[in-house]
GUDO-326575 format. One record per residue (C-alpha): residue number from 1; residue in three letters; chain; x, y, z. Coordinates in Angstrom, 3 decimals. Example, Ala and Ser with C-alpha at 12.3 -4.5 7.8 and 13.67 -1.06 7.14 Angstrom:
<atom nr="1" rest="ALA" kette="A" c1="12.300" c2="-4.500" c3="7.800"/>
<atom nr="2" rest="SER" kette="A" c1="13.670" c2="-1.060" c3="7.140"/>
//
This chain:
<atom nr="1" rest="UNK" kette="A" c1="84.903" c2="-6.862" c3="21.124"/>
<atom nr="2" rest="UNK" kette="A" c1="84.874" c2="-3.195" c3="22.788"/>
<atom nr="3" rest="UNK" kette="A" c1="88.512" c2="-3.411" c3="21.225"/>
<atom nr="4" rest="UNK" kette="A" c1="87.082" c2="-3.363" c3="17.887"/>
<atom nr="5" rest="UNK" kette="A" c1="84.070" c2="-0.828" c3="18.640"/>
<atom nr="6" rest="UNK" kette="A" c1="87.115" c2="1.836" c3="19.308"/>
<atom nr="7" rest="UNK" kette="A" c1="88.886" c2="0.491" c3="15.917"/>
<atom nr="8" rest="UNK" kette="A" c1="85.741" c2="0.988" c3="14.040"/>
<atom nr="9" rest="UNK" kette="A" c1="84.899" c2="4.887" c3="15.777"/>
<atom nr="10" rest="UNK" kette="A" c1="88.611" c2="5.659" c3="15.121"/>
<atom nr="11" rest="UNK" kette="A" c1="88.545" c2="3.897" c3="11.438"/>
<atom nr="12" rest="UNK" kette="A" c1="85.351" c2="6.361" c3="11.100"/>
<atom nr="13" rest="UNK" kette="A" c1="87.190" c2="9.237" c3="12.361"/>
<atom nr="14" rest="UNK" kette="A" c1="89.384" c2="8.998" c3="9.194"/>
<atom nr="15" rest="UNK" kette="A" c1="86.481" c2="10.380" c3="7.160"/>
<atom nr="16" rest="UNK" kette="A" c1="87.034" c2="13.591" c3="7.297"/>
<atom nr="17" rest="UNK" kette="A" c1="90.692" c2="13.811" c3="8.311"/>
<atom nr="18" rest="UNK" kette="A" c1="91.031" c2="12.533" c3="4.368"/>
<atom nr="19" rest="UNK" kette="A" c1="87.832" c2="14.213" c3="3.271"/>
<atom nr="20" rest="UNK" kette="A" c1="89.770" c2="17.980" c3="3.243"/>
<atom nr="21" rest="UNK" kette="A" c1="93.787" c2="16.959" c3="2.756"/>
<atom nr="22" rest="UNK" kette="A" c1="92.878" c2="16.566" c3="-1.047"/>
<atom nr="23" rest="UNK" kette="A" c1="90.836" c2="18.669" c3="-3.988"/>
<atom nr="24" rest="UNK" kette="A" c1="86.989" c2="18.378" c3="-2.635"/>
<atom nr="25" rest="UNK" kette="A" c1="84.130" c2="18.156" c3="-5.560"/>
<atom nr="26" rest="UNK" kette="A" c1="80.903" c2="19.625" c3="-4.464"/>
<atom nr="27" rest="UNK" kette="A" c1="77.230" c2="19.398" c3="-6.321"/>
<atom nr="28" rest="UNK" kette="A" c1="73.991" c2="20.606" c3="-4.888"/>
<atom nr="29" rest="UNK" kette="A" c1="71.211" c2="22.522" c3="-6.258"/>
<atom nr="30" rest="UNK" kette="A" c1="71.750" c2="25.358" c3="-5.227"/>
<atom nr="31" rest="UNK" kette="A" c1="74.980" c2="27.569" c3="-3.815"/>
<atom nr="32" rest="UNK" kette="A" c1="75.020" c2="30.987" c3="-1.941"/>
<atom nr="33" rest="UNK" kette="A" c1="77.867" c2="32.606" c3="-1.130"/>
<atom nr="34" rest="UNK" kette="A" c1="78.172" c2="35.099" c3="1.534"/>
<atom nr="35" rest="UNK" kette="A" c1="81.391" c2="37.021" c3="1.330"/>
<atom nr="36" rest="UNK" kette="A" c1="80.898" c2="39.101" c3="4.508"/>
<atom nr="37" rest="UNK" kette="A" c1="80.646" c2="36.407" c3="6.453"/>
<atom nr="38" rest="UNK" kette="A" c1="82.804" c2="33.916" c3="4.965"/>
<atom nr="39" rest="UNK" kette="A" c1="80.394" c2="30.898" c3="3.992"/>
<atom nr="40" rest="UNK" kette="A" c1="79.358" c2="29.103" c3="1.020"/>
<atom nr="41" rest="UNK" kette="A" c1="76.019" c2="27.341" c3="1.655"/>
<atom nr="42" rest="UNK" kette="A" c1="75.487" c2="24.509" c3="-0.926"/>
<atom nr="43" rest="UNK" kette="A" c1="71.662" c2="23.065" c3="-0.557"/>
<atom nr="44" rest="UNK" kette="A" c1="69.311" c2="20.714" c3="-2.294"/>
<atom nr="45" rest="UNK" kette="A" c1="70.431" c2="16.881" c3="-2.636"/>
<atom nr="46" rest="UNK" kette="A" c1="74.329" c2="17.876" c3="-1.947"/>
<atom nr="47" rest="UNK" kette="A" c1="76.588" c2="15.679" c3="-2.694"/>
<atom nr="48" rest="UNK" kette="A" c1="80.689" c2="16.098" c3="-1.868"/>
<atom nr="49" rest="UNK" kette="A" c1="83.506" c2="13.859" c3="-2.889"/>
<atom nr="50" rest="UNK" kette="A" c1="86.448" c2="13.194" c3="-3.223"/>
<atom nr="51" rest="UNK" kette="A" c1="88.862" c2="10.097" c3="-4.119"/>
<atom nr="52" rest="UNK" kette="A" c1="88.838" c2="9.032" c3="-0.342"/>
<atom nr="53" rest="UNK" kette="A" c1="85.085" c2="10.005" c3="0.583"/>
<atom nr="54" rest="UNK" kette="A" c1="81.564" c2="10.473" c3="-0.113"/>
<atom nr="55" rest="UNK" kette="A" c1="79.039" c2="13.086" c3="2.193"/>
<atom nr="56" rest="UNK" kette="A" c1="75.407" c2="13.392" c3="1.264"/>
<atom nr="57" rest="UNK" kette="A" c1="73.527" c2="15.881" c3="3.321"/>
<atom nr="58" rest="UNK" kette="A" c1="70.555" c2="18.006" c3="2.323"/>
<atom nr="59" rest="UNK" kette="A" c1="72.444" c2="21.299" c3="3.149"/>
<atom nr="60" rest="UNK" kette="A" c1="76.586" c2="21.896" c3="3.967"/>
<atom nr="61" rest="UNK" kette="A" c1="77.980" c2="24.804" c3="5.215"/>
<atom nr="62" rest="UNK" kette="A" c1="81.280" c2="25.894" c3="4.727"/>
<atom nr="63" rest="UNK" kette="A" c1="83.128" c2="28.624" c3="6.665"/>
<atom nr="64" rest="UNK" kette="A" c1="86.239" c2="30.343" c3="6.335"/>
<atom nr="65" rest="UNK" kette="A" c1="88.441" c2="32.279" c3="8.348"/>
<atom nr="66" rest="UNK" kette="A" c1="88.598" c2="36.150" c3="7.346"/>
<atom nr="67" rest="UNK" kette="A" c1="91.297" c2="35.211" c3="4.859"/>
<atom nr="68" rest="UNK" kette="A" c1="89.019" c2="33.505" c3="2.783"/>
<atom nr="69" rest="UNK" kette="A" c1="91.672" c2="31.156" c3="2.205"/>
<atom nr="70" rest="UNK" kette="A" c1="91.343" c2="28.900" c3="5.190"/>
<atom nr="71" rest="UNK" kette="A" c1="88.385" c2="26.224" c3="6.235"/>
<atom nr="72" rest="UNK" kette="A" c1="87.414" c2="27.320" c3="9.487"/>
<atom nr="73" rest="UNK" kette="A" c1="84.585" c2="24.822" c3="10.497"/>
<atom nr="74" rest="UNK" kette="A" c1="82.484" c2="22.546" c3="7.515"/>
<atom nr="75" rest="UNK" kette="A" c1="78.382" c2="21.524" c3="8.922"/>
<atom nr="76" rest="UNK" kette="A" c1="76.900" c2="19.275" c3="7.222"/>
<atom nr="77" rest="UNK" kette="A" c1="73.044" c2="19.004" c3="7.775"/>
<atom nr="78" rest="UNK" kette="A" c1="69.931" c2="17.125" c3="7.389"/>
<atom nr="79" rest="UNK" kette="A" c1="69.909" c2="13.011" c3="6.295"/>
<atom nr="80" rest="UNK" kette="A" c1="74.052" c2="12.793" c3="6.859"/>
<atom nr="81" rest="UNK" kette="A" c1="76.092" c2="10.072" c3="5.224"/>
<atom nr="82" rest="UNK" kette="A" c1="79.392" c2="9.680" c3="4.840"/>
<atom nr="83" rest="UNK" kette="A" c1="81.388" c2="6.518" c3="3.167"/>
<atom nr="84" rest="UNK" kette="A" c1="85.069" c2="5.912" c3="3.434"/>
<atom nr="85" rest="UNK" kette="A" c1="86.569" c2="2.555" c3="2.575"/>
<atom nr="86" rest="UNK" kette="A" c1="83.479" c2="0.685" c3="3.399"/>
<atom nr="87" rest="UNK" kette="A" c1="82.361" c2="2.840" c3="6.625"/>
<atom nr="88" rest="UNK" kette="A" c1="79.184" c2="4.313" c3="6.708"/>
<atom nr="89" rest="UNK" kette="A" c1="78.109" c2="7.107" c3="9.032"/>
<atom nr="90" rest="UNK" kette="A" c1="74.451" c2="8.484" c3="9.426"/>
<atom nr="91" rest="UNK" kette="A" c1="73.565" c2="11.254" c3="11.238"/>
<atom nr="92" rest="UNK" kette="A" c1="71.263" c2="14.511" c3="11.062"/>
<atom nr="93" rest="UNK" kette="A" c1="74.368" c2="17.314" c3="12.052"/>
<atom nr="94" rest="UNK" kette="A" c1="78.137" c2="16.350" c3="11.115"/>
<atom nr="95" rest="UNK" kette="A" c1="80.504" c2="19.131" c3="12.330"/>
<atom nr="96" rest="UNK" kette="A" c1="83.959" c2="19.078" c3="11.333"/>
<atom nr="97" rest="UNK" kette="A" c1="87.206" c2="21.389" c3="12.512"/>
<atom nr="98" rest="UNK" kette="A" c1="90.101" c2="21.035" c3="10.631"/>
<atom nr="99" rest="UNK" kette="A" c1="92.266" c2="23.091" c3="12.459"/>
<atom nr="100" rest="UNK" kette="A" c1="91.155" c2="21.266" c3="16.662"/>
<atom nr="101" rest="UNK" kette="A" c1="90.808" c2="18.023" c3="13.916"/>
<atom nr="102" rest="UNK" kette="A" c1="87.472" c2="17.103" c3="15.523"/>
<atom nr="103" rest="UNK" kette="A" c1="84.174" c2="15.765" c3="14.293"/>
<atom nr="104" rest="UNK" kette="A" c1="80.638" c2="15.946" c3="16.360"/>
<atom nr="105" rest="UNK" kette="A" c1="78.099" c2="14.279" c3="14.858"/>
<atom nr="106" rest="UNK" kette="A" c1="74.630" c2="14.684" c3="16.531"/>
<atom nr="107" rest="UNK" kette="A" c1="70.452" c2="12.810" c3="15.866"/>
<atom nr="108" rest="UNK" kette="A" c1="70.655" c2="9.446" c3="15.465"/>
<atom nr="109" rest="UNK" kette="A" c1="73.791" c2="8.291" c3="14.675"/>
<atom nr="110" rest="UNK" kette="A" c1="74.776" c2="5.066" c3="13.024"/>
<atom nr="111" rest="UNK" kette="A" c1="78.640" c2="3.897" c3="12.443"/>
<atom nr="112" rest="UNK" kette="A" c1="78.130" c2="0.855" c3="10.161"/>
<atom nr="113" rest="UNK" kette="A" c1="81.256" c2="-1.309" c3="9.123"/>
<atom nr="114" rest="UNK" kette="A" c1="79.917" c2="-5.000" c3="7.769"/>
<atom nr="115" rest="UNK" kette="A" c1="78.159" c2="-6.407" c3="10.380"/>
<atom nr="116" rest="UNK" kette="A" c1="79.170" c2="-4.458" c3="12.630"/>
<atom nr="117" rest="UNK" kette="A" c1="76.703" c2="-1.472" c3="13.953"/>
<atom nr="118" rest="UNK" kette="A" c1="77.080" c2="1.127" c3="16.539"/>
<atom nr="119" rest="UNK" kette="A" c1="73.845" c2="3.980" c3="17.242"/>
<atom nr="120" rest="UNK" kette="A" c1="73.826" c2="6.883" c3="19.688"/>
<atom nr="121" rest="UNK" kette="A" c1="72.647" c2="10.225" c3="20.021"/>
<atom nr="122" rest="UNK" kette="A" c1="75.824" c2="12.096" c3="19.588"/>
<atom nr="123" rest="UNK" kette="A" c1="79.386" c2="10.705" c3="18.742"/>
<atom nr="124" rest="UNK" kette="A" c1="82.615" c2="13.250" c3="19.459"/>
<atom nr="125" rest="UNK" kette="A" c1="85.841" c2="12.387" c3="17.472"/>
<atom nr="126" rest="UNK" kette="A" c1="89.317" c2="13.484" c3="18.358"/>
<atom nr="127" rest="UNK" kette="A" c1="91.263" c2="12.177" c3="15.143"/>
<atom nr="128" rest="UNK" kette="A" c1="94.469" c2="13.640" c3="16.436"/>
<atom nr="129" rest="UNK" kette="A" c1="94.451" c2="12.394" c3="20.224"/>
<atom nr="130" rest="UNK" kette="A" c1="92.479" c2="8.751" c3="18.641"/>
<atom nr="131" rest="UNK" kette="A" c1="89.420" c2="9.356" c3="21.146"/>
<atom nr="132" rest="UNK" kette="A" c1="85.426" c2="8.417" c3="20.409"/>
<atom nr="133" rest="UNK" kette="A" c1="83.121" c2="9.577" c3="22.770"/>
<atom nr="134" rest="UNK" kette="A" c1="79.297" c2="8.299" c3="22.297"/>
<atom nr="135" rest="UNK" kette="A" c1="76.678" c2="9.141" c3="24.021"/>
<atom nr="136" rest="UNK" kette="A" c1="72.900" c2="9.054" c3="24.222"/>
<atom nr="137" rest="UNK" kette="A" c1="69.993" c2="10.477" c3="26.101"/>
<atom nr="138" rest="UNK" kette="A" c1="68.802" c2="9.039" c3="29.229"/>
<atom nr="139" rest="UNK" kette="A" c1="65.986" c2="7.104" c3="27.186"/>
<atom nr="140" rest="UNK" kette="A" c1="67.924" c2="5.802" c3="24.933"/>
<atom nr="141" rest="UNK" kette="A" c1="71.158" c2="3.855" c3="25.947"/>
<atom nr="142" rest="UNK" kette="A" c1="74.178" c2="3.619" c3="23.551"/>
<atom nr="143" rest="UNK" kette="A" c1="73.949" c2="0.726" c3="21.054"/>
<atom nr="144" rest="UNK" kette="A" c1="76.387" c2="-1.668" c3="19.906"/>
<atom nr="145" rest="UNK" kette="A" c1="76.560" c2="-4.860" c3="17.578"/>
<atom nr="146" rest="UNK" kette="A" c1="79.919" c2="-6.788" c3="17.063"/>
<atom nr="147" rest="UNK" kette="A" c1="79.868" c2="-9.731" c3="15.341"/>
<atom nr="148" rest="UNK" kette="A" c1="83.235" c2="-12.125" c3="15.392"/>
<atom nr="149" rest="UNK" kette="A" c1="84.821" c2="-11.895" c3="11.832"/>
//
């Protein structure tokens, strides 16, 4: 069972591995761009996609090294979901680093796959290395449903 826990947190880690290797389509109500410090800030019901993913968040941040041609770090904020190939993630923060390829996700988070159900407080991923780390406060205690398929 545990066996399958780390499949699923690994199988979740994909998300945004795939989420910047291709074009990413981005639609919010509103986008500010802040050339002297490198972001674009797209807020209001945002919505990015992609042919291998789907991330809803209220606001998402994008930074980019001093180039301007680089992502340096992508936040994703308030209500966080992300699909891929029938994995859902929920969270309030997702933070993504393409170039340490590592995703924190922090308040409340739910990995869903089936029947299958994780929740925690905060979840580290290490796509390259293939390491999940969740954790929770000491009043809360991680959570975990695996069902036999």
């Amino acid at each position: 069972m545990f066996k399958h826990l780390l499949y699923l947190c690994y199988l979740n880690s994909i998300i945004f591995c795939n989420a910047y290797a291709n074009e990413l389509n981005i639609n919010s109500e509103k986008l500010e761009i802040d050339r002297n410090n490198n972001i674009s800030i797209f807020t209001g019901n945002v919505h990015a996609y992609n042919e291998d993913i789907d991330i809803w968040s209220e606001s998402l941040i994008v930074k980019f090294y001093n180039d301007g041609n680089e992502i340096e770090v992508i936040n994703a904020e308030n209500k966080v979901k992300i699909i891929n190939e029938g994995i859902t993630a929920i969270g309030e923060i997702g933070i993504y680093n393409p170039n340490t390829d590592t995703l924190n996700m922090y308040g409340n988070v739910e990995v869903i796959e089936n029947n299958n159900y994780v929740k925690c407080d905060e979840l580290f991923l290490d796509i390259k290395n293939s390491i999940s780390i969740m954790k929770s406060n000491s009043s809360e205690r991680v959570k975990a449903f695996i069902e036999n398929n």
